[in-house]
ROKOL-451331 format. One line per 5 residues: number of its first residue (from 0); their letters; for each residue x, y, z of C-alpha. Coordinates in steps of 0.25 Angstrom, whole numbers, plus 5000, padded with zeros to 4 digits. Layout:
! residues N
NUM = A = X:Y:Z | ...
//
This chain:
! residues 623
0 = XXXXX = 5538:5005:5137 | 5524:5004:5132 | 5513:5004:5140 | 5500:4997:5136 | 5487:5003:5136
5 = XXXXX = 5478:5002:5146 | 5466:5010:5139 | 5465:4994:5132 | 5461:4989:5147 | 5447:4988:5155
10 = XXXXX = 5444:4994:5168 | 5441:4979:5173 | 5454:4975:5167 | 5462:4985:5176 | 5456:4980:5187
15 = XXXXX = 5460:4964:5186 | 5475:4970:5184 | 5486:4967:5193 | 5496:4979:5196 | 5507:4974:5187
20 = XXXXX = 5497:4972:5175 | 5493:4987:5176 | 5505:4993:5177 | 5508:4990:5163 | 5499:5000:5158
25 = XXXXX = 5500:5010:5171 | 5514:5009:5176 | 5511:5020:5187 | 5507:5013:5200 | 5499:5025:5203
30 = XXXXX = 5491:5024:5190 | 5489:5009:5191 | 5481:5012:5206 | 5474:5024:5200 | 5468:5015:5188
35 = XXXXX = 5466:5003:5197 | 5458:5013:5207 | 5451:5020:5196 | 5445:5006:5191 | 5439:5001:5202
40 = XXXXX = 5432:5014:5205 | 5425:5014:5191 | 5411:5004:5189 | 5407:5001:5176 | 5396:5009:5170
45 = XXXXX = 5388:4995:5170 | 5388:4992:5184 | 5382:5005:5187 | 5371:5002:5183 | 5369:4988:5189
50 = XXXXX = 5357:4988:5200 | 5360:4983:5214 | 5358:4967:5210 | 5367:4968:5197 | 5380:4973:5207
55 = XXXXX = 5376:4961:5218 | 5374:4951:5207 | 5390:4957:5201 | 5394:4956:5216 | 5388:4942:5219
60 = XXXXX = 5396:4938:5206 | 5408:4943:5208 | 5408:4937:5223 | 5406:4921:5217 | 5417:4924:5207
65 = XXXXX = 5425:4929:5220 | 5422:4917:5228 | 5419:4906:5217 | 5431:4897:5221 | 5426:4897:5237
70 = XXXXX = 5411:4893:5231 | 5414:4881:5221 | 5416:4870:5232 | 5402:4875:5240 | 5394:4875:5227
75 = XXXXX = 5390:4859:5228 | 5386:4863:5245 | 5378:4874:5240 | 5372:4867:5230 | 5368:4856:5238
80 = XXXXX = 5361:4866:5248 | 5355:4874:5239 | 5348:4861:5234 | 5343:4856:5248 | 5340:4872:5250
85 = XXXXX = 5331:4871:5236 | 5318:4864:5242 | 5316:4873:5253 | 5312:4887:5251 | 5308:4902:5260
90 = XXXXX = 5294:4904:5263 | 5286:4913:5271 | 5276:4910:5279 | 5265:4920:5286 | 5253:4917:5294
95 = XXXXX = 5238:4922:5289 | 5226:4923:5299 | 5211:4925:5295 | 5204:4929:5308 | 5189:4934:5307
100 = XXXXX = 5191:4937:5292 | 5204:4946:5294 | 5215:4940:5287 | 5232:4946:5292 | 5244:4939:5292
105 = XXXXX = 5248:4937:5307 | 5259:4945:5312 | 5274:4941:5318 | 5269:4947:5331 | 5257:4936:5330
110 = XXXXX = 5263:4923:5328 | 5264:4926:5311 | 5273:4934:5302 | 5282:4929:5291 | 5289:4916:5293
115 = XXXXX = 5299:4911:5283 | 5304:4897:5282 | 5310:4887:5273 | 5300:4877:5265 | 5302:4865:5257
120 = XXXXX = 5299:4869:5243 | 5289:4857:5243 | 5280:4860:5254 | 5267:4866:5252 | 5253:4870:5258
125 = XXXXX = 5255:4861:5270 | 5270:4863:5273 | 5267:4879:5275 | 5255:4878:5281 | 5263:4867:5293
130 = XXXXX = 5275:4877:5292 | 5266:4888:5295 | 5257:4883:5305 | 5271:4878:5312 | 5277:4894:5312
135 = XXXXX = 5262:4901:5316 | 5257:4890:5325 | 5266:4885:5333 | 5261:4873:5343 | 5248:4876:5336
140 = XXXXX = 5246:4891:5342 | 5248:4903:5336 | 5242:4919:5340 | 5230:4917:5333 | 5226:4904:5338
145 = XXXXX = 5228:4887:5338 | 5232:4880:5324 | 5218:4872:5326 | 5209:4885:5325 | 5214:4888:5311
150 = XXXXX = 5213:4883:5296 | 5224:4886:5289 | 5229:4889:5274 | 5242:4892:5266 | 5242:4904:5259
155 = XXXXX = 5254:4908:5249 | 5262:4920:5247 | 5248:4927:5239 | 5240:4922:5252 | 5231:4913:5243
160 = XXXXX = 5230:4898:5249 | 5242:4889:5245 | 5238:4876:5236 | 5242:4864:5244 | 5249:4858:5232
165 = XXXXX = 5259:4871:5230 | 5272:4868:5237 | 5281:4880:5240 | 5292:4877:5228 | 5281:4878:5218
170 = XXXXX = 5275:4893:5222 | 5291:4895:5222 | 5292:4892:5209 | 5280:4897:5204 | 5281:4911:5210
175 = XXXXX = 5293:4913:5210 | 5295:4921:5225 | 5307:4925:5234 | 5301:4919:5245 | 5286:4911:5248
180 = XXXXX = 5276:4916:5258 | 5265:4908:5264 | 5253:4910:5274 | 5247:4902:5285 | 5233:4907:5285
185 = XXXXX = 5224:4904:5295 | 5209:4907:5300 | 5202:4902:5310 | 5193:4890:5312 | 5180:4895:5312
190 = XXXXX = 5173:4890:5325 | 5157:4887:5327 | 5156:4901:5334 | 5162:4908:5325 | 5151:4902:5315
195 = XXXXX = 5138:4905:5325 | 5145:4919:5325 | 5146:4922:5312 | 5134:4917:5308 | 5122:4929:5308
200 = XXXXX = 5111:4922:5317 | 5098:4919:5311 | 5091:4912:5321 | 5087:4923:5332 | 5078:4913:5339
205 = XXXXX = 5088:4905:5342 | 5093:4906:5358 | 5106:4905:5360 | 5107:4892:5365 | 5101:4887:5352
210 = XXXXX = 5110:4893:5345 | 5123:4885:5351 | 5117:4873:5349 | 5123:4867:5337 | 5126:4853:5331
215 = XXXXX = 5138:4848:5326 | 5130:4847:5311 | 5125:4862:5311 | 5140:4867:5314 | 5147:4861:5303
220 = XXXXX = 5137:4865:5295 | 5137:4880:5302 | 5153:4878:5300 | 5152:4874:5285 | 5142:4885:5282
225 = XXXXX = 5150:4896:5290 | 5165:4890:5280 | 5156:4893:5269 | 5153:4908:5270 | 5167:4912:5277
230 = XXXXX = 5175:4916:5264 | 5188:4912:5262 | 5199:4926:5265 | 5212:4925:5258 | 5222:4936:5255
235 = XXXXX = 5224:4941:5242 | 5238:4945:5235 | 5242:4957:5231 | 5239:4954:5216 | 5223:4949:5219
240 = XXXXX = 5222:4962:5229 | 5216:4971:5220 | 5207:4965:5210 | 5207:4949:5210 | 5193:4941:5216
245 = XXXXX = 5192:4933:5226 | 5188:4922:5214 | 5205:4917:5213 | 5205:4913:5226 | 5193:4911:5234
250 = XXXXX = 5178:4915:5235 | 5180:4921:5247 | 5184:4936:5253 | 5196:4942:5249 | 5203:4950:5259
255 = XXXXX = 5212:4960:5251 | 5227:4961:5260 | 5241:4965:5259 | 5254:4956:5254 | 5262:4960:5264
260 = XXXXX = 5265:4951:5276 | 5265:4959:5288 | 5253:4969:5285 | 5239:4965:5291 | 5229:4958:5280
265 = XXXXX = 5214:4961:5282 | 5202:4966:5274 | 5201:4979:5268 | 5195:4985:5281 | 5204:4983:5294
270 = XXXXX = 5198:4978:5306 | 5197:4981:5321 | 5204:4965:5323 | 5213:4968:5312 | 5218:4980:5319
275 = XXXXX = 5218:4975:5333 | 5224:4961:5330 | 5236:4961:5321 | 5239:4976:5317 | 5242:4987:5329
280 = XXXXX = 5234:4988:5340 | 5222:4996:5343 | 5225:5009:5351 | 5211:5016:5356 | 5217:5029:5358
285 = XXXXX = 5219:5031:5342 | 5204:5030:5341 | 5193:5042:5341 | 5190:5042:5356 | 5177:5050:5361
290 = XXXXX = 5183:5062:5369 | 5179:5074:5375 | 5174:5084:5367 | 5184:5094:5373 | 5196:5084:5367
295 = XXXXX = 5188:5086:5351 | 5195:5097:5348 | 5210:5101:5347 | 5217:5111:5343 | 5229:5109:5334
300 = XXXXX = 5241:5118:5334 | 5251:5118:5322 | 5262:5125:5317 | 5263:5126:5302 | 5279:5123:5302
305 = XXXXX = 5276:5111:5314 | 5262:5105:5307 | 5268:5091:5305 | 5273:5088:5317 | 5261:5096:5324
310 = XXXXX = 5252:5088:5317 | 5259:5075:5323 | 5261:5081:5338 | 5246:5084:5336 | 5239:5071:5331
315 = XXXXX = 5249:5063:5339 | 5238:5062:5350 | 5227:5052:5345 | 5214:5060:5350 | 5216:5069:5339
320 = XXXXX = 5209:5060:5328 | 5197:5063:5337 | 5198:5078:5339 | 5193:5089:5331 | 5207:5099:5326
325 = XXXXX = 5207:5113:5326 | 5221:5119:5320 | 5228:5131:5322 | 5241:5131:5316 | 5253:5139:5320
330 = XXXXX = 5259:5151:5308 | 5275:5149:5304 | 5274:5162:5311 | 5270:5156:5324 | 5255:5162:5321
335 = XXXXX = 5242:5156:5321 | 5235:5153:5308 | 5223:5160:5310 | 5212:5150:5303 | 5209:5138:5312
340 = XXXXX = 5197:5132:5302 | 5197:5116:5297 | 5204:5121:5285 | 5218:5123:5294 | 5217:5107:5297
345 = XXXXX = 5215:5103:5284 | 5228:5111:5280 | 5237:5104:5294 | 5234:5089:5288 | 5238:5093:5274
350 = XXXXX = 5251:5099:5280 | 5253:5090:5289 | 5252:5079:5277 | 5261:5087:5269 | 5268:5087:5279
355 = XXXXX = 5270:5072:5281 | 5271:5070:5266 | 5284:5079:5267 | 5290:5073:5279 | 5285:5057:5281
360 = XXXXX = 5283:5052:5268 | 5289:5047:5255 | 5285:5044:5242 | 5280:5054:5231 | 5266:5055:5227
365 = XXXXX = 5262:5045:5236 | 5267:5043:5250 | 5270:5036:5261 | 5275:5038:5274 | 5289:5035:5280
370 = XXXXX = 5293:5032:5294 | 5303:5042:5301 | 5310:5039:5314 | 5304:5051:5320 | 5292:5048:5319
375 = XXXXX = 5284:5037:5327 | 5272:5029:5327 | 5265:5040:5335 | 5270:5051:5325 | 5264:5042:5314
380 = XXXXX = 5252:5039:5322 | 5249:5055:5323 | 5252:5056:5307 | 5240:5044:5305 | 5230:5055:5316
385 = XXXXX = 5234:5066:5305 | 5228:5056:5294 | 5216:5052:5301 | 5212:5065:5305 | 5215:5072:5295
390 = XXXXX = 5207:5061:5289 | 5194:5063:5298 | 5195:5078:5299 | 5197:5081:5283 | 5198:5069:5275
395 = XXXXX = 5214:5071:5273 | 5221:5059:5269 | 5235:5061:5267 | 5234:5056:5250 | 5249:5056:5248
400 = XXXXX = 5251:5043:5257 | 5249:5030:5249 | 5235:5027:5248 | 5240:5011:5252 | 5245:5016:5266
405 = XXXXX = 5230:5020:5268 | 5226:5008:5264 | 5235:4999:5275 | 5231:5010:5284 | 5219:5007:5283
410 = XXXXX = 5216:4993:5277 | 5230:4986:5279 | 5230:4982:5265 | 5232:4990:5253 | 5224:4992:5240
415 = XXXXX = 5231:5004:5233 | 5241:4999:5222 | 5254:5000:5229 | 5262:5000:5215 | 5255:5012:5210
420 = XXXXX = 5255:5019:5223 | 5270:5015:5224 | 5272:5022:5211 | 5266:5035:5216 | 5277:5034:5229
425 = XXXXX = 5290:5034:5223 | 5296:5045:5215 | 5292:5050:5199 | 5305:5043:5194 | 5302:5029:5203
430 = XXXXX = 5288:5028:5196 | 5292:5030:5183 | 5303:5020:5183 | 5292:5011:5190 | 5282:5013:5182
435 = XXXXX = 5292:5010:5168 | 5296:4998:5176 | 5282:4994:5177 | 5278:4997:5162 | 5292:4993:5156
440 = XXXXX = 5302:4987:5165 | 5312:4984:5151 | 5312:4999:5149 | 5314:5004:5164 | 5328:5009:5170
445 = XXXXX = 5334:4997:5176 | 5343:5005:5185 | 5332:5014:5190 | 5323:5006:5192 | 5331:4996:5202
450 = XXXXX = 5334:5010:5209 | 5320:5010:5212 | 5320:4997:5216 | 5332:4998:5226 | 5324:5010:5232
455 = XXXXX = 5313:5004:5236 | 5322:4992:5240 | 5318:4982:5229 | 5324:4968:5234 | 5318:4961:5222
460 = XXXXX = 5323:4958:5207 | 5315:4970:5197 | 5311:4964:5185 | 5298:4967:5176 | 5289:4955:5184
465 = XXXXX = 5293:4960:5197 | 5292:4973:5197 | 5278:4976:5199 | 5279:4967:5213 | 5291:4974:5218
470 = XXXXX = 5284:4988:5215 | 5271:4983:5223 | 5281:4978:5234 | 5289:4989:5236 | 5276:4998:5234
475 = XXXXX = 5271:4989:5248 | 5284:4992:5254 | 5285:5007:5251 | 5270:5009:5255 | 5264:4999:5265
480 = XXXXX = 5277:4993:5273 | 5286:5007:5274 | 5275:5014:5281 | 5269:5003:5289 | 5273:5009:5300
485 = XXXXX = 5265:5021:5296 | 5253:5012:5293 | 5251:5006:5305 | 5252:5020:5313 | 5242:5026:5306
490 = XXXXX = 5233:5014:5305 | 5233:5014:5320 | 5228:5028:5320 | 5218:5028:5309 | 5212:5014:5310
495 = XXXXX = 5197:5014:5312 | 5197:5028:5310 | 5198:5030:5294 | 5189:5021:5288 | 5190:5021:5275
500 = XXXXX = 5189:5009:5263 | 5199:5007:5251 | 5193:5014:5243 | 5189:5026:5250 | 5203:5028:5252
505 = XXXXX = 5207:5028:5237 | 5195:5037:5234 | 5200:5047:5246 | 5214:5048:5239 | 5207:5053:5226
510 = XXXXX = 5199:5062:5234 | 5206:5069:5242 | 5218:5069:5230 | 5218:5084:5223 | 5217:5084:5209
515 = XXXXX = 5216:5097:5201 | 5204:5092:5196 | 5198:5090:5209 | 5203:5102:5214 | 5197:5111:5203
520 = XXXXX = 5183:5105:5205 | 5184:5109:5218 | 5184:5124:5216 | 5173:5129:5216 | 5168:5144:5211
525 = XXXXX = 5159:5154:5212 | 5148:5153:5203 | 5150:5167:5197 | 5163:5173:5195 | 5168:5184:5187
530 = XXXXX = 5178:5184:5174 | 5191:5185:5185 | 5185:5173:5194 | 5182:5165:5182 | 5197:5168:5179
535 = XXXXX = 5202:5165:5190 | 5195:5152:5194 | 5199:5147:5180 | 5214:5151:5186 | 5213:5142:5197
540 = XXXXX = 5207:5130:5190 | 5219:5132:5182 | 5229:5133:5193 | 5224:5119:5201 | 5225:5113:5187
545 = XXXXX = 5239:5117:5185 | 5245:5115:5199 | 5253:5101:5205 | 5247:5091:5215 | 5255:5098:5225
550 = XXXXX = 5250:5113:5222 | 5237:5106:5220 | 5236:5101:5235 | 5241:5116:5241 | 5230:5122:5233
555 = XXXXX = 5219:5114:5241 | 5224:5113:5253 | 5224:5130:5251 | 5211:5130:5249 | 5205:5117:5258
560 = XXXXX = 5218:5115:5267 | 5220:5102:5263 | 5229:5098:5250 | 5219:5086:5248 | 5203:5086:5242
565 = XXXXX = 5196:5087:5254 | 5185:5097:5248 | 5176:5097:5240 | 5177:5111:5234 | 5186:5123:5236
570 = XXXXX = 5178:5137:5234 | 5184:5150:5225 | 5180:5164:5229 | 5185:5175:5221 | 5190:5189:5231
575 = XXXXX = 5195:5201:5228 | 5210:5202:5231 | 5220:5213:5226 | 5234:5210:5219 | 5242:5210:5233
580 = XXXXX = 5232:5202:5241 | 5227:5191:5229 | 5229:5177:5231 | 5222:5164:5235 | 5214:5163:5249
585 = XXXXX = 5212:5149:5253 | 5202:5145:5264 | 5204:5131:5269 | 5191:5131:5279 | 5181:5133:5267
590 = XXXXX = 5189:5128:5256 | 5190:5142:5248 | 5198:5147:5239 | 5198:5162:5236 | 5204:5168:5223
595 = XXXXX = 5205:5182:5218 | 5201:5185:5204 | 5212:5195:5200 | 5219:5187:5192 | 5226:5191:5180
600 = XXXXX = 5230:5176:5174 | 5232:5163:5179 | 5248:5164:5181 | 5245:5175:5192 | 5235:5165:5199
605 = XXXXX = 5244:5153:5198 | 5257:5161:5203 | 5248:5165:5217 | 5242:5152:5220 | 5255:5147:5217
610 = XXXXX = 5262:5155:5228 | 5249:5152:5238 | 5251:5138:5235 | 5265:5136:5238 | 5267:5144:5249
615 = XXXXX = 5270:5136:5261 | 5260:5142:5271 | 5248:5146:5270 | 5241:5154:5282 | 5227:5152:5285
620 = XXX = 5222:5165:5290 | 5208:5166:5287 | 5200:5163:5297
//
């Protein structure tokens, strides 16, 4: 019997035979179940490397081939619904509120939020504005006030003010979005009061009675005047944030704000209102509080193997903002470290946000923190006491968290580019791949890049003209609305306490950021010194040149306690030491650094500052 070949048959052929068929090339019935199972385990080497949407589209395909017979008598129905279904279209509708010249979008909470809604593709400035006063003003009322005490405008999705002629299929068309979003914007009518109080007096010989006498003329004419020099305030999209005039809209003042729709917009500078309105409330007993003099001053204990969660015990009571700290910290050994001098507290707030770095953060070069289920808004709210009095008692800001979380801390908007911040977050291999993507998307990796994306849970189509939006808006995600929580426990802590502009902020992190450069100028010498000293300072120089980032940080905070620029100069002195007793002294209270000059090359320096350096105690025992 000749059997026929079955190298001459695919792997896809095998698979779509009956039993009879295949036992003509494999008369074993055992071999035929072993081949059959062997076939279905094995994926062809293309499919590997389809991204998530390639296998759903292969799925979605093979499941209308599956079901094509059941589908052809409901293909004229469907037609026909989708066709009615055709002139109507998703939008979005939110509620905007300008009230004493603080613009935010009204909350869930307060009557606004986000409403979606179907729309007939024809309507347009009128049809929203009547469906949106028919969602925010029901009856005519709504938390903020009566329909009749407000003039009101349509905004579009980029909050400029919506023509009357545009109809919501034509912005479809024209910019091509998921899903619409419009505002209801809204300001007061101004009344005759408001006008008399604005206005500065100029007639001081005028009585009071005099002064309420008006004519019906001279209001309109106050009401007209008083139109003229309010300024128009409108929102501004993330594209016109950072450089655009106020020349392509309007003349009026612009109000720099955030995109996202259930954040507070305002000016630059938070107010009182704006705090005690719409964002959390007011609790008195995080404010500085005029106390005995007794209660200035508390002593801090703190174990060196504990400090973290010593620190957070410690500052979990809100009195201590006000309160002068002395440290004395607790030895491995359970012995008392013998110097108690402000250098001490300068090194616990650099440990404790080495620390925090380790254990509640993520991200590489730049971070932001994470939330834990073991730790609550009042462990978060002891972390934001850390920051602010590490803040007043040595100008310690943790650099390492994203400069835009500061900036919502403090401002509840964000200036910093969240793309290039974003690209300091994830890993080395991530910003390369980003990076190629941005510059080239034709020559990046495919596969690895949709890695990335799935990450950071992408829900959109990558392509060259999207990916500089889905970077910003995963950026926003990953930076502002992970850690909002966060946010708003520390803005509760440190509002009207750190006061601080925009760009004070940004020229604080390039402060207080070590560079050898910087740190080099900050040594400074004796002014005579001997052919060895001469040497030996050149060795140093040398050695802060050479070193990392992170060798670089645990040399300052060895000779200033913290690993941040917070002096203005580290002295040198030179001492005698033997062989068995050289090696660097560093004194934290005055910022000195002492060196012997007995030295034989620079390879002999390096190994010992390397060993003092990466020890992971260093005992202060100089008093």
């Amino acid at each position: 019997m000749r059997v026929p070949l079955l190298s001459q048959i695919d792997r896809e052929v095998i698979l779509l035979m009956d039993d009879a068929d295949l036992a003509k090339y494999l008369p074993s019935y055992g071999d035929r179940i072993a081949l059959i199972h062997f076939c279905r385990r094995q994926t062809p080497s293309a499919k590997r490397k389809l991204g998530l949407f390639e296998k759903l589209k292969e799925k979605m395909k093979l499941r209308k081939e599956a079901n094509g017979d059941e589908q052809e008598p409901q293909t004229s129905n469907k037609k026909a619904s989708c066709k009615a279904k055709s002139c109507k279209r998703n939008i979005e509708i939110g509620w905007i509120h300008n009230e004493n010249g603080v613009i935010k979008q009204v909350r869930a909470r307060q009557g606004g939020g986000t409403r979606k809604l179907q729309i007939n593709t024809e309507a347009s400035h009128d049809d929203i504005l009547k469906e949106g006063k028919a969602l925010f003003f029901q009856n005519g009322n709504s938390t903020k006030g009566q329909e009749s005490d407000f003039e009101f405008e349509v905004w579009d999705f980029k909050q400029n003010p919506l023509p009357i002629d545009v109809s919501v299929g034509m912005i479809y068309n024209t910019v091509k979005l998921p899903i619409l979003r419009f505002y209801i914007a809204t300001r007061p009518i101004l009344s005759l009061t408001e006008e008399s109080s604005d206005e500065p007096d100029q007639a001081g010989d005028i009585s009071d009675s005099d002064s309420t006498k008006v004519d019906d003329c001279s209001q309109s004419e106050n009401l007209s005047e008083l139109e003229e020099t309010v300024p128009d305030v409108f929102f501004v999209s993330d594209e016109d944030v950072s450089l655009h005039s106020s020349e392509d809209h309007h003349a009026g003042m612009q109000f720099n704000v955030s995109s996202d729709p259930e954040i507070t917009f305002g000016p630059q500078q938070p107010t009182e209102e704006d705090f005690l309105s719409d964002t959390v409330i007011h609790d008195p007993c995080d404010s500085p509080q005029n106390v005995p003099n007794d209660l200035q001053n508390r002593n801090l204990t703190i174990h060196y193997s504990h400090s973290f969660n010593d620190m957070i015990e410690a500052f979990s009571d809100h009195e201590i903002v006000t309160q002068s700290l002395t440290v004395k910290r607790i030895l491995p050994e359970n012995s008392e470290e013998a110097c108690s001098v402000p250098g001490v507290l300068r090194d616990v707030y650099s440990n404790f946000w080495s620390d925090f770095y380790e254990h509640c953060t993520i991200g590489t070069s730049v971070k932001v923190p994470f939330l834990r289920h073991d730790f609550s808004s009042d462990k978060w709210k002891a972390v934001g006491r850390v920051l602010l009095k590490g803040f007043k008692d040595c100008k310690y800001i943790p650099i390492k968290i994203a400069q835009p979380l500061f900036e919502e801390i403090l401002f509840g908007v964000v200036y910093t580019d969240l793309k290039a911040t974003f690209l300091k977050f994830v890993s080395c291999q991530e910003r390369d791949v980003l990076n190629q993507a941005l510059n080239d998307f034709s020559s990046v990796d495919m596969d690895e890049l949709l890695d990335i994306m799935n990450t950071y849970e992408c829900r959109r189509m990558v392509t060259a003209s999207s990916l500089p939006g889905i970077i910003d808006e995963i950026a926003h995600k990953e930076l502002i609305q992970k850690p909002m929580f966060v946010i708003d426990c520390w803005r509760e802590v440190t509002k009207d306490l750190i006061s601080l502009s925009c760009e004070e902020i940004q020229q604080l992190y390039k402060d207080l950021k070590p560079t050898p450069k910087k740190v080099t100028g900050l040594l400074k010498f004796p002014s005579e010194m001997s052919e060895n000293q001469t040497e030996v300072a050149n060795h140093l120089k040398r050695y802060i040149r050479e070193i990392d980032e992170d060798k670089l940080c645990r040399f300052l905070r060895f000779c200033t306690g913290s690993d941040l620029v917070v002096t203005e100069a580290i002295q040198v002195e030179f001492t005698i030491q033997t062989d068995f007793t050289r090696r660097p002294i560093g004194h934290t209270c005055g910022m000195v650094l002492e060196l012997s000059d007995s030295y034989d090359n620079f390879p002999q320096f390096r190994a010992e500052f390397n060993c003092v350096l990466e020890s992971n105690i260093w005992v202060m025992d100089i008093v």
